[in-house]
N, C-alpha and C positions, 0 to 999 in steps of 0.2 A: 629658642635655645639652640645656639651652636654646635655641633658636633666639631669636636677635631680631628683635622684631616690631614691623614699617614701620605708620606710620597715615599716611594723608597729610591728615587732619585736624589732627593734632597739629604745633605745631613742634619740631624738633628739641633737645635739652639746649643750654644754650648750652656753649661748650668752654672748661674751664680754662687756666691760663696755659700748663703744658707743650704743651697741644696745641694750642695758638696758634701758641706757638715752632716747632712740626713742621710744619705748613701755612704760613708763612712760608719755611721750608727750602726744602719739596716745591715742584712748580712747580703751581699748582692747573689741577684739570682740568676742565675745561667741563659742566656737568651732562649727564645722559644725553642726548646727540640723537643724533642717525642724521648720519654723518658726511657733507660732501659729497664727492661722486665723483665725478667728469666720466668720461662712457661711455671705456673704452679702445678704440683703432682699431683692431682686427686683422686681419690679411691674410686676405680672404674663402677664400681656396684652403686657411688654414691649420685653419679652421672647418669645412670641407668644401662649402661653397656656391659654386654655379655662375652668376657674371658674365655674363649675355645682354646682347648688345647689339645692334643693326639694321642693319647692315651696315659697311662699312670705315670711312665717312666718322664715325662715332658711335665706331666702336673708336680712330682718328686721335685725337678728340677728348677721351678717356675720362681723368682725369687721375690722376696714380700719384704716390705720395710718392719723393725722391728713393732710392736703393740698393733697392729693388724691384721686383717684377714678378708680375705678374697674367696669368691666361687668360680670355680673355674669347671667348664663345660667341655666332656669329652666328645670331640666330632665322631668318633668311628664307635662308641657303643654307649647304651643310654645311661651315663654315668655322672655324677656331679663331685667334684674332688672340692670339702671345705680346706682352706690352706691358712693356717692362723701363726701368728709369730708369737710370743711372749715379750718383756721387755729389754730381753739380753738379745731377743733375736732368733731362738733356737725355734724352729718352725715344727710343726704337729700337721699332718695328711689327713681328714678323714673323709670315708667312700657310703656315697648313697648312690644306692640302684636306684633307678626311676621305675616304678610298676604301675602300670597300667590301671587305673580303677574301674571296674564293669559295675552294673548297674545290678549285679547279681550276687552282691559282697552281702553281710550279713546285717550291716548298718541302711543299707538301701530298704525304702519303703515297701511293702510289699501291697501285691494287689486286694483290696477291699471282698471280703469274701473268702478267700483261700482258705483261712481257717474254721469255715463252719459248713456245716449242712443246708441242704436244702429241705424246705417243709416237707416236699415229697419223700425224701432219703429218712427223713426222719418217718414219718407215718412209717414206712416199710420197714423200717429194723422196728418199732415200737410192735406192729404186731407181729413181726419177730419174735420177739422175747415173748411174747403174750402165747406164744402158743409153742414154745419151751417153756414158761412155767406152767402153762396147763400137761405138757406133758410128765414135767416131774410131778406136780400135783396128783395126776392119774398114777404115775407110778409110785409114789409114794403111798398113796390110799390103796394099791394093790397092794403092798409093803405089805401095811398094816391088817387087811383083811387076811392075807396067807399066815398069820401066826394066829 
């Protein structure tokens, strides 16, 4: 099987009638270029890139296409500004503080144990009470014998 072989020295055959007639039909098509493409916009959260901006008055200002919404990331305190548009356009701010989660919150698992006694703690308050009821016992039976 032949391949056909491009010179770009040479010109091309010129083309018979039939294939006049077919490049007439077809609709012709622009010789090889690099088409143009204008960059497309895409929502930076959707890229994965993080929006900073310098404080509330810059986030206020930060401008959003209408039916969207962006997070934007205060550099100078721990702040996240949601920035959302509606479909007219009119944009809505709102502000999360970022706080810290310790391991000391109330959802955090706590240490196995803390809530109970130990068998020794326990024996020592049991005879405890065993000898405050023996004392009410005595004083109660004194109670009863003084009347």
């Amino acid at each position: 099987m032949a391949y056909p072989y491009f010179n770009p020295y040479y010109p091309q055959p010129m083309p018979d009638n039939l294939m006049q007639m077919r490049q007439m039909q077809q609709p012709q098509m622009p010789p090889m270029q690099q088409p143009m493409s204008q960059p497309v916009q895409q929502n930076p959260i959707a890229q994965g890139g993080v929006q900073w901006v310098s404080g509330e008055q810059e986030a206020r200002g930060y401008l959003i296409a209408p039916n969207s919404a962006v997070a934007l990331w205060d550099s100078t305190a721990p702040t996240v500004y949601l920035k959302q548009a509606d479909a007219s356009g009119k944009p809505t701010l709102k502000i999360y503080d970022l706080v810290e989660r310790t391991e000391t919150t109330p959802n955090a698992p706590q240490k196995p144990g803390v809530e109970f006694v130990t068998r020794e703690e326990f024996d020592r308050l049991a005879v405890l009470v065993g000898e405050i009821k023996g004392k009410k016992k005595r004083k109660v039976e004194e109670d009863e014998d003084d009347e």
